[in-house]
N, C-alpha and C positions, 0 to 999 in steps of 0.2 A: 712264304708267299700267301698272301690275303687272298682270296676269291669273292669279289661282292657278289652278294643275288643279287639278281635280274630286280626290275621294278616289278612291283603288283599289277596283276591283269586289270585293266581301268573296266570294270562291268556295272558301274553306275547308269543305271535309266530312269526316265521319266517316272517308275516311281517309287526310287528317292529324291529325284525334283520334286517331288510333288509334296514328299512326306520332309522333308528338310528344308525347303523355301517357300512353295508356295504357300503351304497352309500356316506358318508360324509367321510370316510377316516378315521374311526377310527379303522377298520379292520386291523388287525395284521396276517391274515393268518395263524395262531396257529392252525386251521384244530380241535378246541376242540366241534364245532356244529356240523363238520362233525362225527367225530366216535364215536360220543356219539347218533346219530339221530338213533330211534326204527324202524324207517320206512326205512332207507336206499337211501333218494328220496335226500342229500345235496353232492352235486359233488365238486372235487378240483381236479387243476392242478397243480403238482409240476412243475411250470416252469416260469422260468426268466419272467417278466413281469405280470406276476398271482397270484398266491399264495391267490387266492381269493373264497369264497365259494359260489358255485350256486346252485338251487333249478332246478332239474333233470325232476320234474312231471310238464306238459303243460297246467294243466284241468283250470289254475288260473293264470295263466303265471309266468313271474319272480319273483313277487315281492309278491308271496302270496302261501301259501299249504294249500292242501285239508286234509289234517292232522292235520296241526294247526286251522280250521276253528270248527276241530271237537274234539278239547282241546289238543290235542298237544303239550306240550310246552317246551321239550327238550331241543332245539336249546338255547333258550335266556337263561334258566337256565344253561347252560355248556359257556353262553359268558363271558372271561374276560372281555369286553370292551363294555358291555350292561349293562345300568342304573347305581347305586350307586357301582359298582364293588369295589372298592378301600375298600369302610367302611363298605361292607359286608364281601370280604374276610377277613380283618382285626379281626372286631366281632369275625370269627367262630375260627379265630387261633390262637389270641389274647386273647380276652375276653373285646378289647376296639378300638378304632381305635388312629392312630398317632398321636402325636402331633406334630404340626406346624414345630418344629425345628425338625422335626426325615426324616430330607429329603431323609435315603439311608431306610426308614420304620423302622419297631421293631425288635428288636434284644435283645438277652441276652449275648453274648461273641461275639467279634472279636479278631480273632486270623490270625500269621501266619503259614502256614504247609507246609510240605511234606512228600511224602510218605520216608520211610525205606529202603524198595526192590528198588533197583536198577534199576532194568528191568522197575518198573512201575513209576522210575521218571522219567528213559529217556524215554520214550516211551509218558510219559504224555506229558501235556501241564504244564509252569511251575516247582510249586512242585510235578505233578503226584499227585495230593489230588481227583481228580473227580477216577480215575483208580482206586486206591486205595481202597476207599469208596465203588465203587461198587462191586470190586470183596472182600471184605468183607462183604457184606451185601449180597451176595452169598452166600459165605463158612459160614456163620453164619446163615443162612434160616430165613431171615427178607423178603428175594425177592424170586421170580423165573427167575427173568429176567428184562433186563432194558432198556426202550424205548429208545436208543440214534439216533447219527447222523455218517452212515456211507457214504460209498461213492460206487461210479458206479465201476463194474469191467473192464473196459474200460477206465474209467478216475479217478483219482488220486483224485481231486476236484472239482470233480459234486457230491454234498453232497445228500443223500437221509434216510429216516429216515428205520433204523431195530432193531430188536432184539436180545440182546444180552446176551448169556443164560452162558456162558463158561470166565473164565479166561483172556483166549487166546482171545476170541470176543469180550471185553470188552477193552483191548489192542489192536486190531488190527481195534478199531473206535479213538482209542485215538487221541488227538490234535484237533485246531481247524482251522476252513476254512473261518471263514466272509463271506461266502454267508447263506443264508437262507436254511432251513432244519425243516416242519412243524413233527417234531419228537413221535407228539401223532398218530400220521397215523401209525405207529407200532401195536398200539392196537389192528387192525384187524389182523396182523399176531398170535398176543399173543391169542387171542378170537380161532384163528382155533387152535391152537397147545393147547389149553385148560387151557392155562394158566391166573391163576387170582392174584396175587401176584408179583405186578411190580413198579418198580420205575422207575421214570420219570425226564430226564435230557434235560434242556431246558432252552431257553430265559426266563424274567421276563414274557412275552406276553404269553406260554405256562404254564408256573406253577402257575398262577395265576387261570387259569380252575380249577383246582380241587377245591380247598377251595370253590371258587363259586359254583361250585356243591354241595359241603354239604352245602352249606349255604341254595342253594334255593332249596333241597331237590331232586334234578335229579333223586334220585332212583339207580337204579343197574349199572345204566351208569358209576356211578363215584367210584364203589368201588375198580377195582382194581389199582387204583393209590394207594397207602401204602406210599410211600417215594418220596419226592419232593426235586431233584437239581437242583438248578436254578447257572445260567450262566448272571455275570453281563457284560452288552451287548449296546454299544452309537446305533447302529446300525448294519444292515447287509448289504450286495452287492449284486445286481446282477450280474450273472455267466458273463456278458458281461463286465465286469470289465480286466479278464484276457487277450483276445485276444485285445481290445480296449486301453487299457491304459497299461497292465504291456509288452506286445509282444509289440505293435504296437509303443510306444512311448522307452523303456527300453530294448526292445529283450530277456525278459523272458519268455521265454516257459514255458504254463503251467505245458508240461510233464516233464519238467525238474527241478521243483520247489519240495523242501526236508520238508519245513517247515515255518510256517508265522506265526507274532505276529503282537500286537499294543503293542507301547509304546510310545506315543507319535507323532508315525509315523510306517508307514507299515513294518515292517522286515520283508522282504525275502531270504531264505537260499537257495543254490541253489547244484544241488547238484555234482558239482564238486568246491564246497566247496568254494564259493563265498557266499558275502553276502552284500544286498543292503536295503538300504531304501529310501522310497518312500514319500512325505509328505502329508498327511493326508487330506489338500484341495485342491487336485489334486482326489483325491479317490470321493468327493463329489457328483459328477455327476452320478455316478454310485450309488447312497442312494437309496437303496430298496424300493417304495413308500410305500406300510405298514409300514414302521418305522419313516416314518414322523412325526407321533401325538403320536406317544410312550412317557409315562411319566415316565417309569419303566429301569431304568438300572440299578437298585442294584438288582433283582428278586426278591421284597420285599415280595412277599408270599410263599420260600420255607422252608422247612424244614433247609435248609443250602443253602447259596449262597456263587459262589466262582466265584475269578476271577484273573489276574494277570496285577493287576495296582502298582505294589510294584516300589522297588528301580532296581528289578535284579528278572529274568529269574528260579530263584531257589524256590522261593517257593508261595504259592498261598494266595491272599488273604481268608481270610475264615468266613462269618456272620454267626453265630449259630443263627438260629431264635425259632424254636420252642422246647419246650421238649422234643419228639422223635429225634430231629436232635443232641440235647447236649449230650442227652443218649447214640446214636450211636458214637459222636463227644468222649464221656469220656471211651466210651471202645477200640476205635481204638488206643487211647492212654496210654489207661492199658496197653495193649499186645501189643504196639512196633511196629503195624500198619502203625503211620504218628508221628511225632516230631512237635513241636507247641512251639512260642513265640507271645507273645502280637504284637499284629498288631501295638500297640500303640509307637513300638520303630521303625515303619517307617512312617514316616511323612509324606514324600511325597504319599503314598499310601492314608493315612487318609485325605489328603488335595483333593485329585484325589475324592477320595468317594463322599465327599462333595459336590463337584463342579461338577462331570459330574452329580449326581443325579438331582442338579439344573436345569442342563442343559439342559436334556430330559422333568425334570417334567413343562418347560416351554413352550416346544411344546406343551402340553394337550390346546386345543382351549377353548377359554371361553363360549362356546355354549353348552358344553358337562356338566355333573355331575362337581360340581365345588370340591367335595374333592383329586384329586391327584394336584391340585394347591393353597393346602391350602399351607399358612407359606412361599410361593416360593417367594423369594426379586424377585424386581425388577430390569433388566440389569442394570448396570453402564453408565450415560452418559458419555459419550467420549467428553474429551473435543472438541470445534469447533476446527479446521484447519485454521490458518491464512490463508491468501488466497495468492498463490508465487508473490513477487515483477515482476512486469517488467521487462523484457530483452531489452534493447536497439538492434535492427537489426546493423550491421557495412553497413555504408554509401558505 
């Protein structure tokens, strides 16, 4: 008869968050240390250049809490991007972790959708499949409400994260922005209005917190996430993208911008009905520094991940990942909610999958947990460059 030990006492605090994500750049500003903290003592600024979490109490300085000294240990339990992250979230939502060649992570169905209702395709991003879902998981009392990303009443595209309890509210965040939006900072609004029954629509680097929370047992911090959307995501921008590169070089006003995609290159819709594109490494410079060392563009721990890398603007990629997501996924589609074909009959979407997940999971540094770099080929050498012949100068 075998005896296992017990698991390891989990005594990680703020600071080895601090000495293991914050300061090496594996921080994604996901804001999931912050509103999960009992103590209240972990600060964030939603702003261009930030998006970083600090420790608010002096008694120990930056790099240490007087909380965590006295068993504390919140913060690193609620981190995506602290310790074995990848093969624990997998574990709690799987029952195993990836294998090698599952670069976009675990899944049981990929399909393509959109929504039915008319209103919530155009208004979506896409198929309108994120809209859809949520104001179904509404009307259906699976949620109370759902942490998204809206925007400043003053500007158009200053993304900020709220709650969205109403039909109409869930519509009137729709579409996306490419800058950053830490979307679990909602939970404090959901926390005063009493509400515990919420889903959570986010980057791979945000829905990746919960699972880690039940994995490393956080406690009450993590229960009201219910339902995880994640948003497959190369990267985000900072806000100085707009006046810098799209006004400054292009003459697009921010306030006069209708609607943006990627597809290979920036779409901007404008809204006397012009439309331009931009190319993709021109946008570089403006790369969010949290999304440097991101290995996660498929949002491999949500419940369902959606994105629109397809052929055309009409409908949205869609990964069913876990049970609860296929369940929700196969009654939307009972009742005439969203319409679905196999992903498998757009190619170029499934080749996109592939390859951007490579692409990110080869930023993950080799110093860090080495599972979100397992099975990742190595770049292609490029052949040398002959070297150009001579020019003779005219005598």
């Amino acid at each position: 008869m075998t005896i296992e030990a017990p698991p390891a006492r989990w005594t990680a605090q703020w600071k080895e968050l601090y000495a293991e994500v914050i300061t090496t750049g594996l921080c994604t500003g996901c804001a999931g240390c912050v509103v999960t903290c009992p103590h209240d003592v972990i600060g964030y600024e939603h702003e261009e250049g930030k998006y970083v979490p600090f420790h608010l109490e002096e008694e120990l300085g930056a790099d240490n809490c007087i909380h965590g000294e006295k068993g504390c240990t919140t913060c690193t339990r609620a981190c995506p991007r602290f310790g074995a992250w990848e093969s624990a979230a997998d574990t709690h939502l799987f029952g195993r972790v990836r294998q090698p060649d599952e670069m976009a992570g675990i899944w049981r169905r990929l399909l393509l959708t959109r929504a039915t209702d008319a209103d919530q395709h155009a208004k979506g991003q896409d198929g309108g499949f994120v809209s859809a879902m949520l104001i179904w998981l509404l009307a259906n009392d699976y949620i109370e409400a759902a942490m998204v990303s809206g925007v400043e009443d003053d500007d158009a595209w200053k993304a900020k994260p709220v709650l969205a309890r109403t039909p109409q509210e869930v519509l009137a965040t729709a579409g996306s922005r490419y800058t950053y939006c830490a979307n679990p900072l909602a939970l404090r609004d959901a926390k005063e209005a009493g509400l515990s029954r919420l889903a959570l629509v986010g980057m791979g680097c945000q829905t990746s917190s919960p699972p880690i929370m039940w994995d490393r047992k956080a406690g009450k911090a993590s229960r009201p996430f219910l339902f995880n959307i994640g948003l497959l995501c190369s990267k985000t921008f900072d806000d100085a993208i707009f006046p810098e590169l799209f006004e400054a070089k292009y003459g697009l006003a921010k306030a006069d911008m209708l609607k943006m995609n990627i597809k290979g290159v920036f779409q901007v819709w404008m809204r006397d009905g012009s439309y331009h594109e931009i190319d993709l490494k021109e946008c570089h410079h403006w790369t969010r520094t949290g999304c440097l060392h991101c290995p996660d563009f498929a949002a491999e721990h949500a419940d369902i991940s959606t994105g629109g890398i397809g052929e055309d603007n009409d409908w949205t990629l869609t990964i069913v990942r876990t049970e609860l997501g296929e369940e929700v996924l196969d009654r939307m589609l009972a009742d005439g909610t969203i319409l679905a074909r196999p992903a498998q009959e757009d190619e170029k979407a499934m080749k996109l999958l592939r390859l951007l997940s490579i692409v990110s999971r080869r930023r993950w540094p080799a110093t860090a947990d080495p599972a979100p770099a397992v099975g990742v080929p190595p770049p292609k050498k490029k052949a040398p460059t002959a070297e150009p012949a001579a020019t003779a100068s005219p005598s």
